[in-house]
C-alpha positions in Angstrom: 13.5 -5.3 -5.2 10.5 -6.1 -7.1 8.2 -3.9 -5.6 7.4 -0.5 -6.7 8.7 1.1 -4.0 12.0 -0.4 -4.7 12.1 0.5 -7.6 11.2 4.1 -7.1 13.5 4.2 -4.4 16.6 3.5 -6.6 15.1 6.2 -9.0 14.9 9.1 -6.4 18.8 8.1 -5.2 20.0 7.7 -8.9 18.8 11.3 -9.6 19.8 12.7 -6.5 23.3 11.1 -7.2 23.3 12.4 -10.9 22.0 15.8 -9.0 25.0 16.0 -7.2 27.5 15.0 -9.4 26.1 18.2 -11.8 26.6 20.2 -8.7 30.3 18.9 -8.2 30.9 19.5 -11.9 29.8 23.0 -11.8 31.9 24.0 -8.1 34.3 21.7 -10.4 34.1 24.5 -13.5 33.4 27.5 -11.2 36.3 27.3 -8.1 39.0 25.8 -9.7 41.4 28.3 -11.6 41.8 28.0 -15.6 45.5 26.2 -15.9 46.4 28.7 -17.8 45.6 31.4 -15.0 48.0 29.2 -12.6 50.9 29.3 -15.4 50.5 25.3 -15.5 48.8 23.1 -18.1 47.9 19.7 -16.0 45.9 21.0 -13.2 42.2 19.8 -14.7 41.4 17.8 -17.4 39.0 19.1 -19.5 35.5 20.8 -17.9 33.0 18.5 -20.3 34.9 15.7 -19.3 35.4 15.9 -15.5 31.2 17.3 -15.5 30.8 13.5 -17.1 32.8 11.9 -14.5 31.3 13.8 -11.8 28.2 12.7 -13.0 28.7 9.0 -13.6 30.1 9.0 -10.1 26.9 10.0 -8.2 24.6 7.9 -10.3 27.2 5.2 -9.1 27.0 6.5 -5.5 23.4 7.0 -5.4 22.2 3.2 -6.7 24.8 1.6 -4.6 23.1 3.2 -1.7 19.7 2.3 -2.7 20.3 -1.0 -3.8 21.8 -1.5 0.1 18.5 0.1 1.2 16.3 -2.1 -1.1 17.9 -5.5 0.0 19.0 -4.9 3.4 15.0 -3.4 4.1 12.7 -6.5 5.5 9.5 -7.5 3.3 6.6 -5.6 4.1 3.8 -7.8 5.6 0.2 -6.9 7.1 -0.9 -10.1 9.1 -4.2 -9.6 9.6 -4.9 -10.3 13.5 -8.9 -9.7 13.6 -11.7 -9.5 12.0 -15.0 -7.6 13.3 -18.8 -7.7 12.0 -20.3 -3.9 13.7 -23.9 -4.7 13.8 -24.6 -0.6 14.2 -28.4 -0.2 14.8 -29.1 -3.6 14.1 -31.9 -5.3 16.2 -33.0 -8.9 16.3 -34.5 -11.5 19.1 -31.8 -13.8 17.8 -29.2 -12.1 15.6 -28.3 -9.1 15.0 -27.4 -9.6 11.4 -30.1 -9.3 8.5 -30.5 -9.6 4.9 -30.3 -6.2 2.9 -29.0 -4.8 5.8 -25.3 -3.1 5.9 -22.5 -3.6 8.2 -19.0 -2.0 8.3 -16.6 -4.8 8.7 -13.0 -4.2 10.2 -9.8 -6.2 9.5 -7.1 -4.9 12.1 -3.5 -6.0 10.8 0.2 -5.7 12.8 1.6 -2.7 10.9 0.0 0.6 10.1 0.2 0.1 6.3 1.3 -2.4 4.2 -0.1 -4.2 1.1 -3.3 -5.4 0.1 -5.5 -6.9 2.4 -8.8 -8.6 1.4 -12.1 -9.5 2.9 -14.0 -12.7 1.7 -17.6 -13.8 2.5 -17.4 -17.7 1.6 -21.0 -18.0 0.6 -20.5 -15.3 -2.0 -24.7 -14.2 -1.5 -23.4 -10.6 -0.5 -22.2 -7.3 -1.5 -18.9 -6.1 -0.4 -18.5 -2.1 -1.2 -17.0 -0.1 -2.7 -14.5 -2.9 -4.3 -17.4 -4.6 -5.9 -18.5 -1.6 -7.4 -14.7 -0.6 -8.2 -14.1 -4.0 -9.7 -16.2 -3.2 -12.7 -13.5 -1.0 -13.9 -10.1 -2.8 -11.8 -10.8 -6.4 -11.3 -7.6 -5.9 -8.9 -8.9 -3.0 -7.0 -8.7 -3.1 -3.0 -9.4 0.1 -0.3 -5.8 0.9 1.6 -4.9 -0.3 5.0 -5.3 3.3 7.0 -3.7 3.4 10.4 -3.2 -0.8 10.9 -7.1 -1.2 9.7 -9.1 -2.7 6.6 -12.6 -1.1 6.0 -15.5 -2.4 3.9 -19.1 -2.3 3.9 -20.8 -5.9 3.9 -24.6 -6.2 2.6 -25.4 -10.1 2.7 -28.3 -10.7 0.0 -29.3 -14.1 1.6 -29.9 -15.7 4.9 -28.2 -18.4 6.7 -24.8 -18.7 8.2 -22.1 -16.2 6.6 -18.6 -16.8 7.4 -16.0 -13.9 6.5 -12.4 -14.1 6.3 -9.9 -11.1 6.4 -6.7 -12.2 4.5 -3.1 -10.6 3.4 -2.0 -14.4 2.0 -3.1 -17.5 0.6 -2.4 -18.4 4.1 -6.0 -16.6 4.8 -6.6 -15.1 8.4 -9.3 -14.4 10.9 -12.9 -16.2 10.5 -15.9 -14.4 11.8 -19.1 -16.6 11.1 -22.6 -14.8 11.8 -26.2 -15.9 11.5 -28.3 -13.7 8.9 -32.2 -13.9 9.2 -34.8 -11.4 7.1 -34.9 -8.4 7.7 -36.3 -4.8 7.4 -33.5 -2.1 6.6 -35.0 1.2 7.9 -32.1 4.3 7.3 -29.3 3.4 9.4 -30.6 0.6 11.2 -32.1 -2.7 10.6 -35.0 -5.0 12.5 -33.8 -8.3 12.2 -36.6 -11.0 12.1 -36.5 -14.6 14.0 
């Protein structure tokens, strides 16, 4: 339950429980006769109190019920099942991969949503946006998994063999290594040299 949704979870149930225990203490105050209306003295204790207990109770009520919800639910996972370079307008005799030129890169993962997933290119002679931007003011920064995908722009700055990994773990994941050679960017597409 050390995730922040767990934690906001038992929140949302604890004031929807203290919620509802106001609510039982007013129908408590409001439909129940005075004793002294009845001609008896020990029907109700007194309003202030019983509004306390009411409370107390669906606190109690409401972080039993989300503490069952937060341990019983499985840990969230995104394996991340593959990993795809698009080379866009990208043209080359050998490659279709060039320096200064930008590709969208796609992790897919097993779930719809889940936590962070990262993109790595080992030789570290590339740009990766928008996190490398963002990361000058979050160093932990990462764009969302949307619909069971990962999206990033890759720029690499060098030539040579660039090998990308798309990982949820330490485990890692997927490896997609490319060849890079010079190249001309012109708008949206590239001319990729021998």
């Amino acid at each position: 339950m050390d995730s922040p949704s767990g934690k906001k979870l038992v929140a949302v149930l604890a004031a929807v429980g203290a919620s509802t225990g106001a609510a039982a203490a007013v129908v408590w105050a409001v439909a129940i006769p005075d004793p002294q209306e009845l001609g008896v003295t020990d029907v109700r204790p007194s309003w202030f109190a019983v509004s306390l207990y009411l409370v107390a109770a669906g606190v109690a009520v409401g972080l039993v019920v989300a503490s069952f919800l937060c341990w019983a639910a499985p840990a969230a996972s995104a394996e991340v099942v593959s990993l795809d370079i698009l080379p866009g307008l990208s043209a080359g005799p050998t490659t279709q991969f060039g320096v200064g030129c930008t590709y969208l890169v796609v992790a897919r993962t097993d779930t719809p949503s889940g936590p962070r997933v990262d993109i790595q290119d080992y030789t570290n002679e590339s740009v990766m946006f928008p996190e490398e931007l963002a990361w000058n003011v979050d160093p932990y920064f990462s764009t969302p998994v949307v619909l069971g995908h990962k999206f990033t722009l890759w720029t690499p700055t060098a030539p040579g063999e660039h090998s990308l990994m798309a990982y949820e773990t330490s485990a890692g994941g997927p490896i997609r290594t490319v060849t890079v050679n010079p190249a001309t960017p012109l708008g949206p597409g590239c001319i990729v040299a021998p």
